[in-house]
Every structure is written in structure tokens, then in C-alpha cells.
N, C-alpha and C positions, 0 to 999 in steps of 0.2 A: 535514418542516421546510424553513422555508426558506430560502436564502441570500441573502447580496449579492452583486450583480455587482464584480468587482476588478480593481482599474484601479493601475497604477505608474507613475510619470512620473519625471522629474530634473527637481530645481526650481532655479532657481537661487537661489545660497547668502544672497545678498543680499536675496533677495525671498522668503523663508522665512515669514518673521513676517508681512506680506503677505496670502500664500496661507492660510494658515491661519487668520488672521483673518477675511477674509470668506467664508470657506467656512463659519466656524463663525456666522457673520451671518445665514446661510441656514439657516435649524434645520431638521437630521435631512434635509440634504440627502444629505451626506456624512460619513462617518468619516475621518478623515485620520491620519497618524503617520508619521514619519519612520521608514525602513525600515534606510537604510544612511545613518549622520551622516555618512562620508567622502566618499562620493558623490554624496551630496545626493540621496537616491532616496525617495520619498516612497510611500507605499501607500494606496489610497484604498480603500472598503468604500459599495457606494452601494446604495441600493434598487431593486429593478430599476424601479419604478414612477418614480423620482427621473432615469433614465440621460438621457431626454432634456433634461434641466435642467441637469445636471452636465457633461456633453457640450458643450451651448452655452455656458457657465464657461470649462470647461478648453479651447474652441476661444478665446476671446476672450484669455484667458492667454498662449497659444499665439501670437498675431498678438501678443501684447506682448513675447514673450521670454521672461517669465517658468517658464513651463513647455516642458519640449522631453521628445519621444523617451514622449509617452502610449500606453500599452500594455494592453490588455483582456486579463488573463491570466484561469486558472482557480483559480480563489478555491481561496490555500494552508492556508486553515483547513479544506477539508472533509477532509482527508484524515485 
């Protein structure tokens, strides 16, 4: 079976609605969801075939402010 690659970031609070809108603009680019509402930690679920698409996104975010502190962890659902 196979997984998605997982990625967490801190969004910023203001630009929430934002991120997840055009992420979701971009069909089956990305799963998105908010992880921790108090810290605005956000958890992404990408395809690994999608990472360099997502990658270039969440670098463009990143040079806006909007996204900080993106993190390629090991996907907490395989466990």
C-alpha cells in the first residue's frame, strides 16, 4: 500500500482561509487540515508523485509569510 508523503507547517492565523483555499483549487494536489487550532499547525498529506508541485506552493507561501517552519516528517498515520 501506498502512502503520502507528510509535511506540517505553522500557518499564519490570519491567512488560514487563504492556504486552504487554493490548495484546494489545485485538485488532489494536497490534503490539508488543521493539526493544532491553537498553534496554528497545519498537516499536509501530498502524493509523492504531487511533492514537487506542493514544494514549489508552499516555497512561494513561505517568501509571502504566510507559511513558516515547513517540516517533512514521517507520515503519523502509518503507524
Amino acid at each position: 500500500m501506498n502512502y503520502c508523503l507528510y509535511y506540517q507547517a505553522y500557518v499564519v492565523p490570519s491567512q488560514c482561509w487563504f492556504l486552504a483555499a487554493t490548495l484546494r483549487s489545485h485538485e488532489h494536489l494536497a490534503f490539508d487540515r488543521t493539526l493544532d487550532v491553537e498553534k496554528s499547525i497545519f498537516e499536509f498529506f501530498v502524493p509523492s508523485v504531487n511533492e514537487p508541485y506542493f514544494l514549489e506552493l508552499m516555497q512561494y507561501y513561505q517568501e509571502k509569510g504566510i507559511v513558516k517552519n515547513l517540516q517533512k516528517l514521517p507520515n503519523r498515520l502509518i503507524e
